[in-house]
C-alpha positions in Angstrom: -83.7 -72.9 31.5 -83.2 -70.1 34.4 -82.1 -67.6 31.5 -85.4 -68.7 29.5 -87.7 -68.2 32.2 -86.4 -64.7 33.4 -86.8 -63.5 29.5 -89.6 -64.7 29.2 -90.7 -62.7 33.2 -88.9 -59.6 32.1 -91.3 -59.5 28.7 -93.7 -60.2 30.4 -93.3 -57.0 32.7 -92.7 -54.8 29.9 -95.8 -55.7 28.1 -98.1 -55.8 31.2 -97.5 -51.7 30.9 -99.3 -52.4 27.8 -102.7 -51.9 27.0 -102.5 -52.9 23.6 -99.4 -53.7 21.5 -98.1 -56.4 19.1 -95.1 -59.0 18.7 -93.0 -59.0 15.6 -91.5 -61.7 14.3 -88.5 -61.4 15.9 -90.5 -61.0 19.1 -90.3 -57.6 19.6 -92.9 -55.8 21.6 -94.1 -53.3 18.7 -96.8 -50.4 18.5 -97.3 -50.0 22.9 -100.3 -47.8 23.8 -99.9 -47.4 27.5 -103.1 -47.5 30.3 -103.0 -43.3 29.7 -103.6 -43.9 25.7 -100.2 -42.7 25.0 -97.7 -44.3 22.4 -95.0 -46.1 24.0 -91.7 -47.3 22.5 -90.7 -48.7 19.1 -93.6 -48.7 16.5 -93.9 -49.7 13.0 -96.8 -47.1 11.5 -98.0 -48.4 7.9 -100.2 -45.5 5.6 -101.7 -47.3 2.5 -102.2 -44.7 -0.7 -105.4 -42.8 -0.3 -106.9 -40.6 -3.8 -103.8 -41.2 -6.1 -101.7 -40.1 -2.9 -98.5 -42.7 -2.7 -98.4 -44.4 0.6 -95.7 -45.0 3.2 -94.5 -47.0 6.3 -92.6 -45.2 8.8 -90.2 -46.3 12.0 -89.1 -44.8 15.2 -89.6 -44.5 18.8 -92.5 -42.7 20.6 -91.7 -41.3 24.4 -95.3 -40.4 26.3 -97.2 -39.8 22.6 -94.5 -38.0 21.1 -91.9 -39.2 18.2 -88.3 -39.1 19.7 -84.7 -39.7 18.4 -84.2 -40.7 14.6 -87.2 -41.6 12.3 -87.6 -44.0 8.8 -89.7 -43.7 6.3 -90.1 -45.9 3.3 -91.9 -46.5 0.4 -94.7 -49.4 0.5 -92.2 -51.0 -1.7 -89.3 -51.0 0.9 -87.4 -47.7 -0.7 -86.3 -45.5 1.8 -87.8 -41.9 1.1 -87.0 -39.9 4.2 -84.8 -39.9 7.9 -85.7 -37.6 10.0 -85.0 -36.9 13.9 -87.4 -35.3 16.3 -87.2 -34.2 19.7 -90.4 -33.4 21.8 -92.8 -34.8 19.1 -91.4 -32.0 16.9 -88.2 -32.2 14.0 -85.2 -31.2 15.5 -81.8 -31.4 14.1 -80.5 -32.9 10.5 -83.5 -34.0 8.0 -82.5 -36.0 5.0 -84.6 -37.0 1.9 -84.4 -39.3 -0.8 -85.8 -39.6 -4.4 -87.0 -43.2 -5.0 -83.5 -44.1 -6.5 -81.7 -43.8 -3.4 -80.5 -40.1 -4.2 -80.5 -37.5 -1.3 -82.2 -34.6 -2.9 -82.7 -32.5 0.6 -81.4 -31.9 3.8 -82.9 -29.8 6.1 -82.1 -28.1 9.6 -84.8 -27.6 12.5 -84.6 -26.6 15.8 -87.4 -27.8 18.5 -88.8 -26.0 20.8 -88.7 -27.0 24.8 -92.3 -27.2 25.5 -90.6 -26.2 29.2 -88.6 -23.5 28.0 -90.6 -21.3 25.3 -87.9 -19.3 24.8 -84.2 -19.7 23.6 -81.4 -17.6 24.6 -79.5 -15.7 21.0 -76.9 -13.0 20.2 -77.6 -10.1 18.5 -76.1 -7.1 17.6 -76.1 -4.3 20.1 -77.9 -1.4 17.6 -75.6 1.3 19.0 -72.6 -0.2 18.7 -72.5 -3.2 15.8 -69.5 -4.5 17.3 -70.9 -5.3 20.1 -73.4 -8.5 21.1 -75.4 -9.1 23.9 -77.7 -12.5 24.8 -81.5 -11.6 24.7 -84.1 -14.4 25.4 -86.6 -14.7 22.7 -90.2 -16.7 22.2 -90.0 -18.6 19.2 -93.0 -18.6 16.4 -93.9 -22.1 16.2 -93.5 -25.5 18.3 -90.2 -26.1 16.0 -88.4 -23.8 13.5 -86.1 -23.7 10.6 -82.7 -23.6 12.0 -78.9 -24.4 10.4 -78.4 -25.4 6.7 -80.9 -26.4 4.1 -79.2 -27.5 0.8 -81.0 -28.6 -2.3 -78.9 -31.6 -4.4 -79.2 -32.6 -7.8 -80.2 -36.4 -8.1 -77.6 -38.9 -9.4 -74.6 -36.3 -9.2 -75.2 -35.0 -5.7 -74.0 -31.8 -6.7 -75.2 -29.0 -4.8 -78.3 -26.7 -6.9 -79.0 -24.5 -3.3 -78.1 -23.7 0.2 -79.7 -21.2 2.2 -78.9 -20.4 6.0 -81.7 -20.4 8.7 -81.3 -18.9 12.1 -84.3 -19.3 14.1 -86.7 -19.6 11.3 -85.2 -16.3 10.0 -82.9 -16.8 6.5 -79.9 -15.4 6.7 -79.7 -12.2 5.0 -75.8 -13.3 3.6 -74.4 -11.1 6.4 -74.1 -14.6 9.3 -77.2 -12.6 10.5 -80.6 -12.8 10.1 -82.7 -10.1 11.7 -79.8 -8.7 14.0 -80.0 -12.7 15.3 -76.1 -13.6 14.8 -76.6 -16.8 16.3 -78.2 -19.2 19.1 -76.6 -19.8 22.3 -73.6 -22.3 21.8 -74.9 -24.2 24.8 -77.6 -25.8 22.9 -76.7 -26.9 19.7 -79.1 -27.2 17.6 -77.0 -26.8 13.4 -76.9 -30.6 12.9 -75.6 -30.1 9.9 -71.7 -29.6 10.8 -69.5 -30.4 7.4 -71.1 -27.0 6.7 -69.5 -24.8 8.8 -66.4 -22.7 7.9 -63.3 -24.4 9.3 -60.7 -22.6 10.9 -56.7 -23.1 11.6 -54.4 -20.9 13.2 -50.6 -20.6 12.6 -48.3 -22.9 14.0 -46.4 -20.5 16.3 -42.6 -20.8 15.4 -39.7 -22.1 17.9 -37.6 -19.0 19.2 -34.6 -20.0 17.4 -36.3 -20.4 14.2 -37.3 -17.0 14.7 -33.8 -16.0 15.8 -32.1 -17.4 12.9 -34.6 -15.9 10.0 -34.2 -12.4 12.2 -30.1 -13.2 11.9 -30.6 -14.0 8.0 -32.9 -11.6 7.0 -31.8 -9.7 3.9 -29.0 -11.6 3.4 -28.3 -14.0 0.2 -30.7 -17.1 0.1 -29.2 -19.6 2.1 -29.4 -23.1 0.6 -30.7 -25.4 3.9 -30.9 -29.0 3.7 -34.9 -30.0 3.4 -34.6 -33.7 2.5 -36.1 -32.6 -1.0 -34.7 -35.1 -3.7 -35.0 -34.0 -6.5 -34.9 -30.6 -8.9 
């Protein structure tokens, strides 16, 4: 009874904040607008077809008015169409969408902009000396740009049709670069799209006596060494 009552107190403080809102089913508090007019928390946002125009329900989380964290968007018949992430009311990070059959046909890489910070911090290529790079501070052009991997799938096989870099809104002009812009601070990622990027492994370093005994046998008549092969 205790545990009923102190639900029941703690609901009730989170939906005095309030100024209009509704319960699901599951008794969720759902679609907040706070005292300021602002969108609060989880809400459920239904668009019905308008002028031939298909419509589409969509779920996520607002934070003072803006979307924030990952977004849903379905079909009125319950497909889902499109999940995308936003940071700051704007898309930021890894953008997927789907055909009405379930098929990823695009994902897409954005970078948000920090309404605090107008500028991000990028290495470029020192123009007297290439192989050299220094961090400049740059304004971006918009509130959120292009930024990471954008690849283009063919429906049913998922077999990759296109893939084009972005760094900063910029394309990449095939060289890792786009505009002398080799790439944003590592501090702050941003290239959600990771099972993109070039892998690499170095060498195992070898033991100093392996190295001693090839050194010892170099040159000389292959030596047959027990490997635990069977076989051949």
């Amino acid at each position: 009874m205790l545990s009923v009552i102190a639900t029941f107190i703690f609901w009730m403080s989170g939906s005095a904040q309030c100024k209009d809102y509704t319960i699901s089913v599951k008794g969720d508090t759902l679609n907040c607008t706070d005292v300021k007019d602002l969108k609060q928390g989880k809400w459920v946002v239904r668009v019905e077809e308008v002028r031939g125009e298909p419509g589409y329900e969509e779920e996520g989380v607002f934070k003072d008015g803006k979307k924030e964290g990952p977004w849903r968007v379905y079909s009125l018949m319950g497909d889902i169409l499109a999940i995308e992430n936003y940071r700051w009311g704007n898309k930021h990070g890894k953008q997927q969408y789907f055909n009405t059959m379930g098929d990823m046909v695009r994902e897409e890489s954005w970078l948000a902009q920090n309404p605090d910070k107008p500028t991000e911090t990028v290495e470029v290529y020192d123009v007297n000396d290439p192989k050299k790079i220094t961090l400049v501070e740059v304004k971006l052009e918009a509130s959120c740009v292009p930024h990471g991997y954008w690849t283009i799938y063919e429906p049913g096989t998922g077999k990759v049709l296109r893939k084009e870099n972005f760094i900063l809104g910029k394309l990449d002009d095939g060289t890792g670069t786009a505009n002398g812009i080799v790439k944003k601070d590592p501090n702050e990622p941003a290239d959600a799209n990771s099972t993109t990027k070039k892998e690499t492994t170095k060498e195992k370093a070898k033991p100093k006596e392996i190295l001693e005994y090839e050194k010892k046998n170099s040159g000389k008549k292959k030596i047959k060494v027990r490997t635990g092969q069977t076989g051949g």
